[in-house]
N, C-alpha and C positions, 0 to 999 in steps of 0.2 A: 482581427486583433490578437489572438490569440499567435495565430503564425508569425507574426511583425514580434512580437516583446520575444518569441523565442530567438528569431533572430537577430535580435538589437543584442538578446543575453551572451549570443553564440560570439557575438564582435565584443563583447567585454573582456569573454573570457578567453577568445583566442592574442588578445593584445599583451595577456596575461604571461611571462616567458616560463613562469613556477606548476602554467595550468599541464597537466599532459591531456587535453582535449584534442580529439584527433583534427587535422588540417583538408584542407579541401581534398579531395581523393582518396582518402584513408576513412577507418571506421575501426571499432572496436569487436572484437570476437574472444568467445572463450574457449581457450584452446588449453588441452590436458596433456599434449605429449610434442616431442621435438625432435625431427627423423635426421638423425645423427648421419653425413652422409663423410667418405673419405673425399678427397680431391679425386679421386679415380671415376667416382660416380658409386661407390658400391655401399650398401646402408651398412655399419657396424651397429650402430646401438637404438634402439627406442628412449629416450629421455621424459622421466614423467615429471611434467612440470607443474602440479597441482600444489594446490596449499597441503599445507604437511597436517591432516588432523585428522580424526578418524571416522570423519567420513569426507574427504579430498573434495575439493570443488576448482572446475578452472581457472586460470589464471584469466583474468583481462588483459587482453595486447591490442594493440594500436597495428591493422593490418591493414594493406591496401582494401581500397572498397569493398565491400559484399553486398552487391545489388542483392534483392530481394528475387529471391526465384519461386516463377511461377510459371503452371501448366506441364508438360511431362518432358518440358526439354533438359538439356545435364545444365547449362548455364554454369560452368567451371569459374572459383574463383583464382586470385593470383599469391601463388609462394604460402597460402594457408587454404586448408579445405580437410573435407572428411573423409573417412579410409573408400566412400565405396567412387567417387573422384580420383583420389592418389594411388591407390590397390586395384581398384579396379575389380571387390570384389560383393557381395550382398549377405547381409546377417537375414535371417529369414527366420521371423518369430514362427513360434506352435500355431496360431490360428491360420498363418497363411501358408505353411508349409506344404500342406497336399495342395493346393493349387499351385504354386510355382512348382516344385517337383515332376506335375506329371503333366507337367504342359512344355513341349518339346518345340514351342513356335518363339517361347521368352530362355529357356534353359541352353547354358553351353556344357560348362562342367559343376559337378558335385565334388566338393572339395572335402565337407562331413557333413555328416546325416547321422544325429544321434537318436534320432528318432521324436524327438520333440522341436527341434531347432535345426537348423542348417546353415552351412557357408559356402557358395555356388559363385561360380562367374555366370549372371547371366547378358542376353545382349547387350540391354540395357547398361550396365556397370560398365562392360567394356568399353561401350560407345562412349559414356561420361570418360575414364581414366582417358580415351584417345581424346577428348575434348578438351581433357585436363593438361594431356602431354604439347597438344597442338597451341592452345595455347601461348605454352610458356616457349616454346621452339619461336613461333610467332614474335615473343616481344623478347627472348632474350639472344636468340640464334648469333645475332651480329655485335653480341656484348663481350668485351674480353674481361678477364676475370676468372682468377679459380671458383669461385663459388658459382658463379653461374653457370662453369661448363658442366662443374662437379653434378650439378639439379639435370643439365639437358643430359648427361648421359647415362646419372640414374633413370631419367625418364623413358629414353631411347632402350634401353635391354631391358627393362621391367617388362614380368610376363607374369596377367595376373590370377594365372593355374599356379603358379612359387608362394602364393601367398604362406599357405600354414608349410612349407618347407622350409623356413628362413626360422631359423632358431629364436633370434630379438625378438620377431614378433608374436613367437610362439610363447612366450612368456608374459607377453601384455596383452595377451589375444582377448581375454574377457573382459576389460577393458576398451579393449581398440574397439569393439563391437559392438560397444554401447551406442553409437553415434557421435563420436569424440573427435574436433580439429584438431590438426598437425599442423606447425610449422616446420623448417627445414635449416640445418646447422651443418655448418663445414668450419670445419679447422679453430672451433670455439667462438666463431661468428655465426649470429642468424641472420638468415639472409634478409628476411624481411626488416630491418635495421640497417642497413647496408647502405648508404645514403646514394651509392651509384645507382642500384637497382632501384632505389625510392626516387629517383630523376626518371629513369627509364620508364618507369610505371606513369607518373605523372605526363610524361610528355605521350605516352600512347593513350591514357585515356582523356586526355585534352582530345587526340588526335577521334578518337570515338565519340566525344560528345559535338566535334564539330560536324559530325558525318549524319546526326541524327536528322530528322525531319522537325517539321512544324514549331520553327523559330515562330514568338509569339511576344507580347508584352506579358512581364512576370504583374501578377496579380500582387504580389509582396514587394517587388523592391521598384517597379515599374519600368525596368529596362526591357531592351528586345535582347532575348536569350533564346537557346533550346530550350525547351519543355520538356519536363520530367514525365515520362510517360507512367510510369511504376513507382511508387514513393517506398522508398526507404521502413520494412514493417519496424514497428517499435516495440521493445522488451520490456521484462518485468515487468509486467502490469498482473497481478493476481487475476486467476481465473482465465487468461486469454491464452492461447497457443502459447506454448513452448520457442516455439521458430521466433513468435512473434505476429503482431498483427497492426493491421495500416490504420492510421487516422482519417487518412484520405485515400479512396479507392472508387471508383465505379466499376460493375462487376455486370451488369444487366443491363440490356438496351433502354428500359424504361427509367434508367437513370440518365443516362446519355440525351442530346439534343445536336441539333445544326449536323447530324451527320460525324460526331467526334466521336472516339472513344478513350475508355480508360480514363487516366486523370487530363487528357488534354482537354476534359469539359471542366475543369477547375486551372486554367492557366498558371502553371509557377516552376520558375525556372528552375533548372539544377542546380544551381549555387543556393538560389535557398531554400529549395527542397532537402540541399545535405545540410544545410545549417538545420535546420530546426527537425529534422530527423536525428541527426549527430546531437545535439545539444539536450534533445529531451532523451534520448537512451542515455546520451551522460546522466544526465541528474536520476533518471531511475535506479541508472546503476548503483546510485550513494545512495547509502543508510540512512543517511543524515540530512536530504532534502526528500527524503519521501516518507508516508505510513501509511496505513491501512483503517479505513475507516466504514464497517460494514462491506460491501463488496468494489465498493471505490479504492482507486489507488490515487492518493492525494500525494502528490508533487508540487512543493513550492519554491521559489529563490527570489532573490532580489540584484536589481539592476546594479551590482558592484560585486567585484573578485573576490573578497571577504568573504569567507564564512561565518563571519561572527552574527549577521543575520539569521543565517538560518540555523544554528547552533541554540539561540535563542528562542526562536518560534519554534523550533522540535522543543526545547525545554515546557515550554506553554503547550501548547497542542498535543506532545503524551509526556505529561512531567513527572521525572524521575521521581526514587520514592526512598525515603530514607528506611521504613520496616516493611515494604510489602513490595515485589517484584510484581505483582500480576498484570502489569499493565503492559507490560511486554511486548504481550502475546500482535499489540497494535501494530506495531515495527514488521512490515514483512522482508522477514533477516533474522538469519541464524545467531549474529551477534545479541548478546544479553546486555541487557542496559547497566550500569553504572552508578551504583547512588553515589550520587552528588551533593555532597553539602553546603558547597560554593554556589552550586546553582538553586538548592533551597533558598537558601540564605538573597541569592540576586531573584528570584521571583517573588518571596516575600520583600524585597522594597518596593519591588516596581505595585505590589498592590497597596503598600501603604503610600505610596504616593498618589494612585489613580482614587482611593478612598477618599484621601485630604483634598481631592480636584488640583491635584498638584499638577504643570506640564510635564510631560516626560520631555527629559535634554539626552544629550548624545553620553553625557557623563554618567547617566544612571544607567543605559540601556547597551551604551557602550560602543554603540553606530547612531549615523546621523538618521534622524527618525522622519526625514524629508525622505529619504529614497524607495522608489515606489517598487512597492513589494506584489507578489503573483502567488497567485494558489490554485492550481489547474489540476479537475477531480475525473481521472478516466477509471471504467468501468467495461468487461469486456461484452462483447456480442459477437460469437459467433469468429470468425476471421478478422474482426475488426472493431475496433476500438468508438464507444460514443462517448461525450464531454459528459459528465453530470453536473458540471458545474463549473463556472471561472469568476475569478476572483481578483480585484485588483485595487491597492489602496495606497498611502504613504505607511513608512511600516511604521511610525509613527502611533497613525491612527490605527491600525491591525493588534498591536500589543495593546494599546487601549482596550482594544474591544474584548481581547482574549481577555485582560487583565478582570473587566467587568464582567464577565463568565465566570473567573472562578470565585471574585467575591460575592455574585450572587449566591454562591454554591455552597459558599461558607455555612457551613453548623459546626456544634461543638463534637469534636470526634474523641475515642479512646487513643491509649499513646500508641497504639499499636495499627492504628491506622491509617493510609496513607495522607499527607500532609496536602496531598492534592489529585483531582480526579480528572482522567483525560476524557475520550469524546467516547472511546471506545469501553472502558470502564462502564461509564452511564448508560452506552447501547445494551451490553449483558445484563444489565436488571433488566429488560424486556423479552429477556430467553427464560423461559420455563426450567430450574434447577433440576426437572426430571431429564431433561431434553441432552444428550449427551454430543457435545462438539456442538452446541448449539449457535447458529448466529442470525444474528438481528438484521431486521428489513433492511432490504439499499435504500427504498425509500427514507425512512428516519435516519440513517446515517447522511443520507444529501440533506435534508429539512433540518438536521441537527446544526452541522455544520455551516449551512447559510444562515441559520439565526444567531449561532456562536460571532459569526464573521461582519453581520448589518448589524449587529444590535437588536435585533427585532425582537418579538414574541418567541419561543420555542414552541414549537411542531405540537397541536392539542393532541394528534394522536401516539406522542412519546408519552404526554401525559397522562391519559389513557390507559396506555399500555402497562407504566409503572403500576399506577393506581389497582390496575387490575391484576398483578403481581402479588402486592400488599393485601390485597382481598382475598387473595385463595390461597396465600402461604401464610397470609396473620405475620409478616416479618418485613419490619420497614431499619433498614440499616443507615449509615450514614448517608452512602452514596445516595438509595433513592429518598430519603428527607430531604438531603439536598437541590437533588431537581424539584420533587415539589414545590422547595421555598423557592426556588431560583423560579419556577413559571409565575406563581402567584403572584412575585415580585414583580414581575415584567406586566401581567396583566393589571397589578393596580396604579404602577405608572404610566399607564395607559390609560388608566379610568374607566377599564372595560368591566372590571368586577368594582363591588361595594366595599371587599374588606382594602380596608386602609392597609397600606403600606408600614407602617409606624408597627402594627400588630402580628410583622412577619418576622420573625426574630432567628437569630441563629442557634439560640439557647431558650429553654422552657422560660415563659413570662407570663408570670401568676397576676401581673394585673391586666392581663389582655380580655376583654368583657368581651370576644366575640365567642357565641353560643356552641357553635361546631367545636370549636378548640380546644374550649369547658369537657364538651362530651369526652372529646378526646382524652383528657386528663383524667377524665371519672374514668373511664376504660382501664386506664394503665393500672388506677389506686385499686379498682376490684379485682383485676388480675394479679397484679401483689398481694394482695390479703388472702386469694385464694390458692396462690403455688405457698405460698410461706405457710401454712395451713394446712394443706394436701400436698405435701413435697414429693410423696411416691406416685401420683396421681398421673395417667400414661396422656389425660389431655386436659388444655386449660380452656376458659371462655375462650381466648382470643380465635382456638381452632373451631370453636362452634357457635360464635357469633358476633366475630369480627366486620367480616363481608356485610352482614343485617344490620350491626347497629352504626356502620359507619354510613349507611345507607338511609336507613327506617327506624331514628330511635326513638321514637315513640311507640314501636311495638315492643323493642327489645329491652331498653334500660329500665322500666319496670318492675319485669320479671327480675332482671341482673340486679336491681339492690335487694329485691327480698332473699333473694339466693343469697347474698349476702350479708345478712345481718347472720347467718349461721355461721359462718365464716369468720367475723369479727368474733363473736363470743368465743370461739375458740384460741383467738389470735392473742399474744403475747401485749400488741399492739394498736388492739382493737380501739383505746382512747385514741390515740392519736390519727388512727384511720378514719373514724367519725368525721374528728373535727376537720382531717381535710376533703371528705362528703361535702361536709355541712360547707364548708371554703370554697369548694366549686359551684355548687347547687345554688348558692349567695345572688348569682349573675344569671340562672336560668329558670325563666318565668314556666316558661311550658316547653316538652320536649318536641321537637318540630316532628313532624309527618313526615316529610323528605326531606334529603339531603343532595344537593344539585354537586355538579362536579368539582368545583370549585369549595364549596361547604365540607364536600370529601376529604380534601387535600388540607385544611385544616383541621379536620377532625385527625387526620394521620398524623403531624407536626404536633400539635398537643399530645397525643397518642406517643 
């Protein structure tokens, strides 16, 4: 299922003429520089073609295919690739330096040796640039055209001992050695753009995929096709390889059956093995269809060209904030978020509508709320990518469900806090504030997220985990009052707990007669009387018998009012702190013995 909607997405949005989604044969790469060539063949300049900021990142381009390379062979791609392909030469970090160095069976030349690092031609390199040069001699040899001769004859006299001799490069060299793609430019054309050379490419790897073996019925579109032996690795996924890593892969005999290997024990053709590989590095690529939730990378869209869907579910899922940026950090992307007023302003209707049971229409939400939306949760492992989770609904009902998240979440806040809390927000109250770069389980980030998205119960051991947060720091803030109210909520329309629903409020409610909640409230009024009282005091009850009495008040709240009746007589305030003693106490017969988890979570909300 999961493969099928990506390639239903892939056919929305290549029908699309506005999308630049790469086309059958092509793919995207990020490439930092553009080897400036004459018509003669001879390199003049290095072009750096990075974003202009102060710390440069590659540009996205649209190049011929880049199959996935695997195992130790060069596997050359076409008109784009990296210096030790096109140079023909090896950057050799510190750790591996004395072993390539003084091994004379891989080593041709030392080009520098600075004694920490090195730049060598060894076999290896050379045999990739000859693989790289054979290649392009291969599909362009009988193509006329200045640009393509200009490439074969750069190809043709490149010798890749000239490396650090050639002055251009000598000025981009720590750069070029990073492991950074080139494209290739003559006469203020890149060739890869070049719509003659973009035929030429297309009809030679038609001409390679018809040459391939083990034509099969695709498991995805159910035509007889080649079969994609190697799938397309997939990028941006936090935490996974750099290169990239595969969805679908078999790597081990004990994966394998019927005598198959690799992916032809998962049959699916190359047409739509590049769709739904091309279409999900697309959307990874965008800011704005993905975020980061615990160690998952959540990517969603919906079945239409519009972004005004997912423009909206990014708003919901980590929503801007008019006084506090921290939520940020969710977004894996160097871009900073936006406070948005407009989108305040449109997420506050859509919850006073879902409050009043209003329908959501296309005119509130601003797309039609028929169209079935995806949210697909990858997480890495190793070379290779596992689902944690998929997601599929009308986006209709999905805003619903978001919309019901945040007004269960609702309490009363200061102005200075944010007007809404995302998923990842609520994950950091379950990192320990000693704990530095702390992050929260993948577990409760999946469990969070599938209870946000069904409606259902949230995760007991999110609840848990807050609750135990509040016990050893004595500090319960919006954010985690809010989950609290928002689990209890869920669990009394459920009916699984006693306390009524009616008695969970977003703000303090003095005629709530549930017992824990009372306590809760006596808690706050002795801790008031006693910092207003002992203002220099270096600690208060709550640090020394918060965790106990939210627990065991019957051992604790005893002692805590006779410690306070000294406390009052000192107090400026002390009438009026009695009477509201005596206003709590009104509703509590006897102080319970325990308090169960649920009794906790009230006692905190009163508190």
């Amino acid at each position: 299922m999961i493969i099928q909607a990506l390639n239903q997405y892939y056919d929305i949005l290549s029908n699309d003429e506005e999308c630049s989604i790469p086309r059958k044969g092509f793919s995207t790469a990020k490439v930092s520089f553009a080897i400036n060539l004459s018509p003669e063949g001879q390199l003049k300049h290095i072009i750096d073609i990075r974003t202009k900021e102060k710390n440069p990142r590659p540009k996205e381009v649209i190049v011929p295919k880049q199959a996935s390379r695997s195992g130790a062979g060069c596997n050359p791609y076409f008109l784009c690739d990296n210096e030790k392909n096109i140079f023909g030469i090896e950057y050799v970090k510190k750790k591996d330096r004395n072993k390539i160095l003084n091994d004379s069976s891989k080593l041709q030349v030392i080009l520098e040796d600075t004694g920490e690092d090195a730049v060598v031609v060894t076999k290896r390199s050379k045999k990739c640039f000859e693989a790289f040069r054979s290649l392009h001699i291969e599909i362009l040899e009988n193509v006329d055209g200045v640009e393509a001769k200009a490439l074969l004859s750069f190809l043709k006299s490149w010798n890749p001992e000239d490396f650090l001799s050639h002055p251009k490069i000598l000025e981009n060299k720590v750069d070029i050695l990073k492991g950074a793609f080139f494209v290739f430019e003559v006469s203020g054309s890149y060739l890869h753009k070049l719509p003659e050379l973009k035929k030429v490419w297309e009809i030679s790897s038609e001409v390679q995929n018809a040459e391939k073996i083990n034509s099969a019925q695709c498991l995805v579109t159910g035509k007889v096709e080649p079969i994609s032996r190697i799938h397309q690795k997939i990028k941006s996924v936090s935490g996974a390889q750099s290169a990239g890593a595969s969805l679908i892969s078999f790597d081990k005999q004990a994966f394998c059956s019927y005598g198959k290997e690799q992916s032809f024990n998962a049959p699916i053709g190359v047409t739509a093995e590049f769709k739904y590989t091309t279409i999900l590095n697309y959307l990874l690529a965008k800011p704005k269809n993905r975020l980061l939730v615990a160690d998952s990378t959540v990517v969603f869209w919906a079945e239409a060209s519009d972004d005004t869907y997912e423009n909206l579910a990014l708003s919901l899922l980590n929503p801007p904030s008019l006084a506090d940026n921290s939520d940020k950090g969710s977004l894996e992307t160097d871009e900073k978020r936006v406070n948005d007023e407009r989108t305040i302003q449109l997420i506050g209707d859509i919850l006073t509508k879902v409050r009043n049971a209003n329908p959501l229409d296309s005119k509130t939400i601003g797309a039609d709320p028929k169209t079935q939306f995806y949210i697909l949760g990858l997480s890495p492992n190793n070379a290779r990518l596992a689902v944690r989770f998929w997601y599929r609904n009308s986006y209709g009902n999905f805003i619903e469900r978001i919309a019901r998240h945040h007004l269960d979440l609702e309490v009363v806040k200061a102005d200075f806090d944010p007007p809404f809390l995302s998923i990842f927000r609520l994950l950091k109250e379950t990192v320990p504030k000693t704990v530095e770069r702390g992050e929260a389980s993948p577990i409760l980030g999946g469990l969070m997220l599938n209870a946000v998205l069904n409606g259902t119960q949230y995760p007991i051991q999110m609840y848990y985990a807050i609750l135990n947060r509040v016990r050893v720091e004595g500090i319960i803030n919006f954010a985690r009052a809010g989950f609290i109210k928002a689990y209890l909520l869920r669990l009394s329309r459920a009916g699984i707990t006693s306390v009524q629903e009616s008695m969970i409020t977003m703000s303090l409610n003095e005629k709530n007669t549930n017992v824990p909640y009372r306590l809760g409230r006596l808690f706050a009024v002795l801790e008031k009387v006693q910092s207003e009282t002992n203002k220099e005091m270096g600690s208060t009850i709550t640090s020394k018998y918060f965790s106990s009495a939210s627990a065991t008040p019957a051992v604790v709240f005893p002692v805590l009012l006779k410690l306070a009746q000294h406390h009052i007589a000192k107090s400026d305030w002390g009438f009026k702190t009695n009477q509201a003693i005596e206003e709590i106490l009104s509703g509590v017969d006897v102080f319970p013995a325990f308090l169960n988890l649920e009794d906790q979570g009230m006692f905190m909300l009163g508190f």
